[in-house]
C-alpha positions, 0 to 999 in steps of 0.5 A: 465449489465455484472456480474463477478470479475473484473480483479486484478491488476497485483502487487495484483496477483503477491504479493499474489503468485497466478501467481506461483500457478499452479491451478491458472485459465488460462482463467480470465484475469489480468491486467498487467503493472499498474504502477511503484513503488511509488518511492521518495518522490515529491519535495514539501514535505520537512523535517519530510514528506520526512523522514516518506514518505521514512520509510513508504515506506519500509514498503509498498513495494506493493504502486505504482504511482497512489497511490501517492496522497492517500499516501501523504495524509498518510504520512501528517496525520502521521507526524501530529500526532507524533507531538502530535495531538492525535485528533479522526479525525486524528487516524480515517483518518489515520486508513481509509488511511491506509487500503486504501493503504493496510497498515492494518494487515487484508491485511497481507495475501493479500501481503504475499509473501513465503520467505519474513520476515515480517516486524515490523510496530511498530518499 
């Protein structure tokens, strides 16, 4: 069995600055092109789901296509819940979702960019 770090993807390794850092190591290979952006909503989501999909999305600029069925697993768990289900399971998946996706603030130093204001997830 082979030991080591698997490579990052690409999006990870250029959201956190490491291609920029000039002490990066030349030598460990990253994984490019792993994607397009999320982009739209899917056409089967409709009224609340499209709104929160589009403001969620402005949020998690970092979400990519293979990404898709976990975020709209996301997106569903939230419209549930401001229409008032308030239930343990419901905050349990979207809090297991949502650091999944990257959306936890503990990830704030993974997707933090130089120059980029952060956002205010609670407005």
């Amino acid at each position: 069995m082979v030991s080591g770090r698997h490579p990052l993807p690409f999006h990870v390794v250029e959201a956190t600055g490491a291609i920029d850092d000039p002490n990066i190591n030349r030598t460990r290979q990253v994984a490019e092109g792993i994607g397009r952006p999320i982009g739209p909503p899917p056409e089967h989501l409709e009224g609340d789901h499209r709104e929160i999909w589009e403001e969620l999305t402005r949020y998690m600029w970092w979400l990519r296509e293979h990404h898709q069925h976990m975020f709209e697993l996301y997106v569903r768990l939230i419209v549930r819940m401001r229409n008032g289900d308030t239930s343990s399971e419901l905050i349990s998946g979207i809090m297991r979702c949502s650091g999944v996706l990257g959306g936890d603030p503990r990830n704030d130093q993974r997707f933090a960019q130089p120059g980029r204001q952060k956002d205010d997830h609670l407005d």
